[in-house]
Backbone as XML, in Angstrom:
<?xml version="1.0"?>
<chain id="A" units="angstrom">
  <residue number="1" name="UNK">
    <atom name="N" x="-5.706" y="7.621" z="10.856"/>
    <atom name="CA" x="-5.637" y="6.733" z="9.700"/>
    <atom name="C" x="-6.478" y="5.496" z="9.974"/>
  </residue>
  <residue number="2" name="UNK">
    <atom name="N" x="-7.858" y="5.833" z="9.935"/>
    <atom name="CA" x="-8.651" y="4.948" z="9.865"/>
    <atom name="C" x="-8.857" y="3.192" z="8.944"/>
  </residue>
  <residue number="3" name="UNK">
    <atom name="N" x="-7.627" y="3.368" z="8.120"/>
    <atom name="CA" x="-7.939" y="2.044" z="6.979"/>
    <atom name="C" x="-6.328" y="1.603" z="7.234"/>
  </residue>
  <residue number="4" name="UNK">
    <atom name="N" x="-5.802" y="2.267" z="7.699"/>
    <atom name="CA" x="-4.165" y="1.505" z="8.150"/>
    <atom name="C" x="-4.586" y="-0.090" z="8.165"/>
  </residue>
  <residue number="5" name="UNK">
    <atom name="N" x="-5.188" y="-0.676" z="8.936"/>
    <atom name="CA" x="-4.812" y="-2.137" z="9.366"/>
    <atom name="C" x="-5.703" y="-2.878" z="8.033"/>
  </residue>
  <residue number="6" name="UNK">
    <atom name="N" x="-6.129" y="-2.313" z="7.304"/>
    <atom name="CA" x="-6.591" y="-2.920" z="6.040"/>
    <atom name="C" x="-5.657" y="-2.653" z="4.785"/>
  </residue>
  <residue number="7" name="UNK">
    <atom name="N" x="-4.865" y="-1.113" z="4.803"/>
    <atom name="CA" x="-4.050" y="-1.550" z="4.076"/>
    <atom name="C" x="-2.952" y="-2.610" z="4.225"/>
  </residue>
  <residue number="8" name="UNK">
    <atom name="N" x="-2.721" y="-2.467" z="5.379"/>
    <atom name="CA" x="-1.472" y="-3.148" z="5.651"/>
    <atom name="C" x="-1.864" y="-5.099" z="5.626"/>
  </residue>
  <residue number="9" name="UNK">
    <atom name="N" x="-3.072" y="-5.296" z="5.738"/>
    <atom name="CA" x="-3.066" y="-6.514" z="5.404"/>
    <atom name="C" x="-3.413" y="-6.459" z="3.456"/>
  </residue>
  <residue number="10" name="UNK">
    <atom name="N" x="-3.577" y="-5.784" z="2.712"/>
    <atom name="CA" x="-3.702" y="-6.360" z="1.554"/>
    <atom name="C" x="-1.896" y="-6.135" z="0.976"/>
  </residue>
  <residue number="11" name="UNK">
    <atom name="N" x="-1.286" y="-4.984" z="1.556"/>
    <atom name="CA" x="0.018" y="-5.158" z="1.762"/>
    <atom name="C" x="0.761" y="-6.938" z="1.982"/>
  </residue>
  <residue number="12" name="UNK">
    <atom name="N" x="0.637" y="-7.173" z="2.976"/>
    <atom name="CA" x="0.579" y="-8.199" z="3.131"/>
    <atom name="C" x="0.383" y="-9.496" z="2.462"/>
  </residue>
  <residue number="13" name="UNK">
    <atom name="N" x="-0.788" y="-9.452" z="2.130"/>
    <atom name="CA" x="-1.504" y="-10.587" z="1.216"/>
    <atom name="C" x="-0.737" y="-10.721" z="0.054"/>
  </residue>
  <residue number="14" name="UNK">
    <atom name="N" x="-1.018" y="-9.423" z="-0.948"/>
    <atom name="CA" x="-0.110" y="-9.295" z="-2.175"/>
    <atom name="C" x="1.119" y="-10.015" z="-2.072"/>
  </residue>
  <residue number="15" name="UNK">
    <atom name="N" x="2.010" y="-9.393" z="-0.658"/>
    <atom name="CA" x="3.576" y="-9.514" z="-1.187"/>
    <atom name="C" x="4.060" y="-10.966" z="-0.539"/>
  </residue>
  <residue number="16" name="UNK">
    <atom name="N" x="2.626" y="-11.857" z="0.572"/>
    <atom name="CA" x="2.942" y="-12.507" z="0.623"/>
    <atom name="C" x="4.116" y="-12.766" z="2.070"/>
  </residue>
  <residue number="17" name="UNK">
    <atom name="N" x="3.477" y="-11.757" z="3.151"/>
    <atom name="CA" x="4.942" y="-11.373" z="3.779"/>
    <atom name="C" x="4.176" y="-12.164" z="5.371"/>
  </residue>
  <residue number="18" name="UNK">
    <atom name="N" x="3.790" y="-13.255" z="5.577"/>
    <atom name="CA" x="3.295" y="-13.609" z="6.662"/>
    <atom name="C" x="3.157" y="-13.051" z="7.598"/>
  </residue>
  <residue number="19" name="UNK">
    <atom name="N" x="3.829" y="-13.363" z="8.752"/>
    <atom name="CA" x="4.190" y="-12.854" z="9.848"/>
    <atom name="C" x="4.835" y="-11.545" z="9.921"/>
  </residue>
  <residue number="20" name="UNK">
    <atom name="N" x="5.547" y="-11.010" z="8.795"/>
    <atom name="CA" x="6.593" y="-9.958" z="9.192"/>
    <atom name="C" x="5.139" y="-8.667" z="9.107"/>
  </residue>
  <residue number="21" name="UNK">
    <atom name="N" x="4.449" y="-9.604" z="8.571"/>
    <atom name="CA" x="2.963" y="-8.516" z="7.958"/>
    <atom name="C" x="2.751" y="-7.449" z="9.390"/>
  </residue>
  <residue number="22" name="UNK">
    <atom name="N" x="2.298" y="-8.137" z="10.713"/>
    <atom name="CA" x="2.349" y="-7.592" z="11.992"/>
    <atom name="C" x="3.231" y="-6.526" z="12.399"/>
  </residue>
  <residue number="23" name="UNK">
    <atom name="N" x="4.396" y="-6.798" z="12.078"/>
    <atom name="CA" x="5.451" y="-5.684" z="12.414"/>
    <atom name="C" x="5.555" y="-4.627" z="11.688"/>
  </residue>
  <residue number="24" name="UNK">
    <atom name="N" x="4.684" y="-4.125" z="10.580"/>
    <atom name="CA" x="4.266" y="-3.285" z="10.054"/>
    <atom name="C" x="3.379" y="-2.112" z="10.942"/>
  </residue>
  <residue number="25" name="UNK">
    <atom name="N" x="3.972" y="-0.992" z="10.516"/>
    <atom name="CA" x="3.292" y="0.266" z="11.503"/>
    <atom name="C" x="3.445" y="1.828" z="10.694"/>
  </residue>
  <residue number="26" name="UNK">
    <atom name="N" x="2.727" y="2.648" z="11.187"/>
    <atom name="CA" x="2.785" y="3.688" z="9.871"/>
    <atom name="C" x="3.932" y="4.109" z="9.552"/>
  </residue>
  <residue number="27" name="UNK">
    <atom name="N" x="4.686" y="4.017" z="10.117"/>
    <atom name="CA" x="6.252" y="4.956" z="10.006"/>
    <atom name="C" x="7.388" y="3.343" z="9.104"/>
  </residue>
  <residue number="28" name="UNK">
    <atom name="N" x="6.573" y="2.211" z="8.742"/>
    <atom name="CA" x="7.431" y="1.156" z="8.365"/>
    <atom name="C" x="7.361" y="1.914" z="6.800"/>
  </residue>
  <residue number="29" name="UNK">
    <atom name="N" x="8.842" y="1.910" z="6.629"/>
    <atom name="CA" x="9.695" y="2.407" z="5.114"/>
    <atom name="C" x="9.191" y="1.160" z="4.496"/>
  </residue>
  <residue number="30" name="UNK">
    <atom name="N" x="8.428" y="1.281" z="3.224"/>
    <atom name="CA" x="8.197" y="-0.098" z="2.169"/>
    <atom name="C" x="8.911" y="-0.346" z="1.082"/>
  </residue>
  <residue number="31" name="UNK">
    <atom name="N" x="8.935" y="0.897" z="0.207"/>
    <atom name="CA" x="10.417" y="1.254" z="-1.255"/>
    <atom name="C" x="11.676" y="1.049" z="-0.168"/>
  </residue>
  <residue number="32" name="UNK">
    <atom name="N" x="11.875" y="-0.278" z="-0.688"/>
    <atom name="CA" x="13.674" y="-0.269" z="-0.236"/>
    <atom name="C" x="13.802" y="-1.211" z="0.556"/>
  </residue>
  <residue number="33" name="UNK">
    <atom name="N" x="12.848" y="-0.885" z="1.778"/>
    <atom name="CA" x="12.855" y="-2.014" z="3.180"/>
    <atom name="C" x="12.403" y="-3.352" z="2.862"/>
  </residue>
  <residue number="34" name="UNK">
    <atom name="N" x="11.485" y="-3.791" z="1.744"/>
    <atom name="CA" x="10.634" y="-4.839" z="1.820"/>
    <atom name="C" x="11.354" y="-5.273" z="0.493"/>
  </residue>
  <residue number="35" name="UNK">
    <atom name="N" x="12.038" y="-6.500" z="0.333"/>
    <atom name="CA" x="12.452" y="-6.888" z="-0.860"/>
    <atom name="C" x="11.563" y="-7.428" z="-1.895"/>
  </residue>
  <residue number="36" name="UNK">
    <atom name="N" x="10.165" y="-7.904" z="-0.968"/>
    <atom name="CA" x="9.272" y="-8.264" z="-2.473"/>
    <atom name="C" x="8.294" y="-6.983" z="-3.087"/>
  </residue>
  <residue number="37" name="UNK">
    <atom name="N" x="8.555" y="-5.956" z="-2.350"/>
    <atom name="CA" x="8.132" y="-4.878" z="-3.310"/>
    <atom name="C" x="8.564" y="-3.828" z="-4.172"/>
  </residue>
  <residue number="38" name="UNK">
    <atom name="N" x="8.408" y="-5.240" z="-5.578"/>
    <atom name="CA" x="9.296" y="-4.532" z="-6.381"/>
    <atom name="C" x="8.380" y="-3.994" z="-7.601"/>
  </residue>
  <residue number="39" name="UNK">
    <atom name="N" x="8.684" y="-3.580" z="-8.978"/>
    <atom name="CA" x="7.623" y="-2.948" z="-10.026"/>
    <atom name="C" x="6.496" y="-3.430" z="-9.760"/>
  </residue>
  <residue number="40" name="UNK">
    <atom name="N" x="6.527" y="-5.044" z="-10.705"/>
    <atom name="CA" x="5.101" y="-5.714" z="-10.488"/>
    <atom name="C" x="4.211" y="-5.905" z="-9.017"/>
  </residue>
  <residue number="41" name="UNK">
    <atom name="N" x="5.104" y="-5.756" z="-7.966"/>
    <atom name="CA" x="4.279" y="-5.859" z="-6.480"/>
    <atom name="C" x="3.972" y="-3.968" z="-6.776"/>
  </residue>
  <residue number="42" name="UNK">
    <atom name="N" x="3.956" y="-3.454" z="-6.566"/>
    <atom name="CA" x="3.629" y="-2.210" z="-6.683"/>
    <atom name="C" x="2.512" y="-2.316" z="-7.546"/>
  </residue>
  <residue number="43" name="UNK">
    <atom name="N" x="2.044" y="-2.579" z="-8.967"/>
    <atom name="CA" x="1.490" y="-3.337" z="-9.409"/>
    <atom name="C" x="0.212" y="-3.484" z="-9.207"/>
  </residue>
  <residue number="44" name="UNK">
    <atom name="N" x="0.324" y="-4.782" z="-8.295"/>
    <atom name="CA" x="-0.015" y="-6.030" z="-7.830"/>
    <atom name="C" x="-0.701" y="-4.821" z="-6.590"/>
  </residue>
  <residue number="45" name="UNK">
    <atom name="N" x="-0.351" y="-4.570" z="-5.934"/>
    <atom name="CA" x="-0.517" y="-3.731" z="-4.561"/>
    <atom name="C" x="-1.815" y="-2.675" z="-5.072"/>
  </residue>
  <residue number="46" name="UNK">
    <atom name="N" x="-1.838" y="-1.881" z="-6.231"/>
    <atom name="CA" x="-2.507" y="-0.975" z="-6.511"/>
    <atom name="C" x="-3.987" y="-1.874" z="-7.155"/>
  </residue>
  <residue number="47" name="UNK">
    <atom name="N" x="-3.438" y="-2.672" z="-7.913"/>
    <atom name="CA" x="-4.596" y="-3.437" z="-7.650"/>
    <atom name="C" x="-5.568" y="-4.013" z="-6.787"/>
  </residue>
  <residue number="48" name="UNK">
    <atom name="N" x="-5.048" y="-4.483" z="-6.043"/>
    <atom name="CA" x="-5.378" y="-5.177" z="-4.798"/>
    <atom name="C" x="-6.260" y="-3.869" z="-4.300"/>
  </residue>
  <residue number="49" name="UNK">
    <atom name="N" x="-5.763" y="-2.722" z="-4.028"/>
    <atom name="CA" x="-6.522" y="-1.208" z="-3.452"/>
    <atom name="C" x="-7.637" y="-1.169" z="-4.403"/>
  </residue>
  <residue number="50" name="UNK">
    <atom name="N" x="-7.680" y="-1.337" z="-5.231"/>
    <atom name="CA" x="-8.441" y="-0.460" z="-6.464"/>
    <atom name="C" x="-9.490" y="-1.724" z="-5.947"/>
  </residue>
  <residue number="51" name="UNK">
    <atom name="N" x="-9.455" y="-3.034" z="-5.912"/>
    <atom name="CA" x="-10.357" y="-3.491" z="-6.246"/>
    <atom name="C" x="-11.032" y="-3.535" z="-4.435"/>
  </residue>
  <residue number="52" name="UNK">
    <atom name="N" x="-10.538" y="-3.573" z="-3.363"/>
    <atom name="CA" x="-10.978" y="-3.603" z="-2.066"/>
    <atom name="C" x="-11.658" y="-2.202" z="-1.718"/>
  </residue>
  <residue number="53" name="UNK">
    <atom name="N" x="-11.177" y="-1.631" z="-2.303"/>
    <atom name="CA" x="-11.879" y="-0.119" z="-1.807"/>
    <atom name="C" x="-13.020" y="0.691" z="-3.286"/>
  </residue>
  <residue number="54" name="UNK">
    <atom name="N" x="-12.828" y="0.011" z="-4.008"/>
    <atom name="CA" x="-13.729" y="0.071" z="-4.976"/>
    <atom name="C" x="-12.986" y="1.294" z="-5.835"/>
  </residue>
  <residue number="55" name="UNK">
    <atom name="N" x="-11.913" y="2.348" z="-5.878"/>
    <atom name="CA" x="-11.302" y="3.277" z="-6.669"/>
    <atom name="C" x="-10.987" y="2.891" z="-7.848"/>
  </residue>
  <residue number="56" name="UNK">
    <atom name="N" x="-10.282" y="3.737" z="-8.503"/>
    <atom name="CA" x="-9.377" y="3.634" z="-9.730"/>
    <atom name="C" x="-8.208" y="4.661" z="-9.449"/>
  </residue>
  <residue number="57" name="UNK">
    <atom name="N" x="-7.273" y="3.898" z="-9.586"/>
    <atom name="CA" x="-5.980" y="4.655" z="-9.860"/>
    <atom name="C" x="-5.080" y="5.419" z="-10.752"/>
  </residue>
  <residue number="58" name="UNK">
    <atom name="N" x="-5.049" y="6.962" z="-11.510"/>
    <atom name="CA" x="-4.524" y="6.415" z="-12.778"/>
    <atom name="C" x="-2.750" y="6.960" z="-12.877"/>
  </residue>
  <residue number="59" name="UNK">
    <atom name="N" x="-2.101" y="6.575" z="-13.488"/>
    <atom name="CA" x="-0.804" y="6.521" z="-13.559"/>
    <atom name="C" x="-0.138" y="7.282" z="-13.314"/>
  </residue>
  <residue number="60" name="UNK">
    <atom name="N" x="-0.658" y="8.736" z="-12.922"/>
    <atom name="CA" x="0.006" y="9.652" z="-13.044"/>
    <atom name="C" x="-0.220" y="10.544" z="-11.370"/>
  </residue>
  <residue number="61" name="UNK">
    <atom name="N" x="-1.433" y="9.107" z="-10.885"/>
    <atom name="CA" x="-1.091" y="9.851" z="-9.348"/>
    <atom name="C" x="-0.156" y="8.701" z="-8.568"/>
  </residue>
  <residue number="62" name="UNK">
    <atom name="N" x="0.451" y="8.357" z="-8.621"/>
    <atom name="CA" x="1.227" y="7.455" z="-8.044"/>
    <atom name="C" x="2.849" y="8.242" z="-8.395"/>
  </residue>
  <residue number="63" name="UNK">
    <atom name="N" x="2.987" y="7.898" z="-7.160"/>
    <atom name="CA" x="5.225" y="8.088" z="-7.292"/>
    <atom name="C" x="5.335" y="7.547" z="-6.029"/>
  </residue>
  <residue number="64" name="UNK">
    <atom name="N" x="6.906" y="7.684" z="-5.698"/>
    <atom name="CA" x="7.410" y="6.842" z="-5.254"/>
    <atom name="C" x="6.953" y="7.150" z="-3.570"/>
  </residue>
  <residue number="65" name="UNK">
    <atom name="N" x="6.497" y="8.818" z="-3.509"/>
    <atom name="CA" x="6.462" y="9.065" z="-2.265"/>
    <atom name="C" x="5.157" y="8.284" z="-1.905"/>
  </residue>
  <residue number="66" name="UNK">
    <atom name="N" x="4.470" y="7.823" z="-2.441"/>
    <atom name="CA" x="3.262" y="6.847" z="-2.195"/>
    <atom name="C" x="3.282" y="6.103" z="-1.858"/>
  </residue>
  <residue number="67" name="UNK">
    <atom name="N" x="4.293" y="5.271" z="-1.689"/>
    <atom name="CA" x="4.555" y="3.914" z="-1.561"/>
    <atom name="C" x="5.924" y="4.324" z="-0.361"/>
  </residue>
  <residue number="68" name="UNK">
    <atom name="N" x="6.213" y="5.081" z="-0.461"/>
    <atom name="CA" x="7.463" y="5.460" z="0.686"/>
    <atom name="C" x="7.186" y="4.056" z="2.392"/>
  </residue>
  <residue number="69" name="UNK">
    <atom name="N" x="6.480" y="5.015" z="2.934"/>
    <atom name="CA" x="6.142" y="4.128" z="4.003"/>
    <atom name="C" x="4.423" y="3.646" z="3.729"/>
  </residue>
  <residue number="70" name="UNK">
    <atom name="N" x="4.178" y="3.049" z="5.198"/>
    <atom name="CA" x="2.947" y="2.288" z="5.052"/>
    <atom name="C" x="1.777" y="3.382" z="5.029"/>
  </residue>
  <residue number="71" name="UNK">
    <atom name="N" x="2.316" y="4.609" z="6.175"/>
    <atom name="CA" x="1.469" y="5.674" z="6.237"/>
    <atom name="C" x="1.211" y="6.412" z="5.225"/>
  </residue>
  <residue number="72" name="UNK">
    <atom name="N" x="2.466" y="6.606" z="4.350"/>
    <atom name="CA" x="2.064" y="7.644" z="3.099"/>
    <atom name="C" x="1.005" y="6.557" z="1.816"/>
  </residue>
  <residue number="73" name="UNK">
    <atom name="N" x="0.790" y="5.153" z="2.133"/>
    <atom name="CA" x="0.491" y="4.834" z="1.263"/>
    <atom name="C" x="-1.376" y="4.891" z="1.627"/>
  </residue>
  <residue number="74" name="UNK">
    <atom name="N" x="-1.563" y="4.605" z="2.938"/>
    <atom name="CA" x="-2.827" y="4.978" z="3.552"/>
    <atom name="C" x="-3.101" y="6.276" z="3.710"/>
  </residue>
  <residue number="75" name="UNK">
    <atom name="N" x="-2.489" y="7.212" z="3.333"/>
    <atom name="CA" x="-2.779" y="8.445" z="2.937"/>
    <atom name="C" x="-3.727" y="8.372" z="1.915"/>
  </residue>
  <residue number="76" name="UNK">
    <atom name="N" x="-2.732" y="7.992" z="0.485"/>
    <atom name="CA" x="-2.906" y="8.614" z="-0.830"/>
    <atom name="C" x="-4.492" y="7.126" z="-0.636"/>
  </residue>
  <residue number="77" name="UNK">
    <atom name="N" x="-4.806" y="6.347" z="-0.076"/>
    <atom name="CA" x="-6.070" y="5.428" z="-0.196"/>
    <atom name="C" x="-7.017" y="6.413" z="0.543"/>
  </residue>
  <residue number="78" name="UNK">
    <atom name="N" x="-6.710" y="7.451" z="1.966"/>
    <atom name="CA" x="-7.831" y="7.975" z="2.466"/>
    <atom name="C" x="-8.333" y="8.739" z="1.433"/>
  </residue>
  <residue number="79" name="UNK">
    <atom name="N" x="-7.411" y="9.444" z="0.372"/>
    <atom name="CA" x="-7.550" y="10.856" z="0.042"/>
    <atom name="C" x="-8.324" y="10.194" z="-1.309"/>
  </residue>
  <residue number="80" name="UNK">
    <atom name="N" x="-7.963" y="9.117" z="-1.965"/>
    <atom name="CA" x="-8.803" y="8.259" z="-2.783"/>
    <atom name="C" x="-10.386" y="8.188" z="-2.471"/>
  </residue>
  <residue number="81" name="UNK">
    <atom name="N" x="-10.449" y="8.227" z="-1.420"/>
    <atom name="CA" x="-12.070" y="7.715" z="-0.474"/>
    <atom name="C" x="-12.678" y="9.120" z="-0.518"/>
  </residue>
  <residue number="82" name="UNK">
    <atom name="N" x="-11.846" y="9.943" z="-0.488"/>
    <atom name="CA" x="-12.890" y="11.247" z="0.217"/>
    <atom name="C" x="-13.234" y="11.770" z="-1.139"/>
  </residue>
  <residue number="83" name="UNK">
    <atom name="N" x="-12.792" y="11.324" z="-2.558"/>
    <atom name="CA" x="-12.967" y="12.052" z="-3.792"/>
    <atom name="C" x="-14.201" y="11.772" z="-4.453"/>
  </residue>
</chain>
């Protein structure tokens, strides 16, 4: 997972999570574990991707397992890249 430490800082940035940003690792649970990621941070988060990695997202590839942990979410961004 080559873009891990870039998602995880726009992760970060978005939700605004300073320091706890670091203790983030692929296996960190985000739906549930992180209290500021809620609808609009999800949101806020896909934006943030769309516009750093240059994609588009559209509504109907996103669920919840996407956002599950940090890894499944740098997944669904590699698999974005290779399209």
């Amino acid at each position: 997972m080559q873009h891990l430490e870039a998602v995880k800082d726009i992760l970060g940035n978005v939700l605004g999570l300073g320091d706890r940003k670091q203790a983030l690792t692929a296996d960190s649970v985000l739906l549930g574990n992180i209290p500021e990621l809620d609808s609009m941070a999800v949101v806020n988060v896909i934006t943030a991707l769309e516009e750093y990695f240059d994609f588009s997202v559209d509504d109907d590839e996103i669920s919840a397992q996407t956002f599950e942990t940090l890894g499944s979410l740098t997944r669904f961004v590699e698999q974005k890249l290779v399209r």
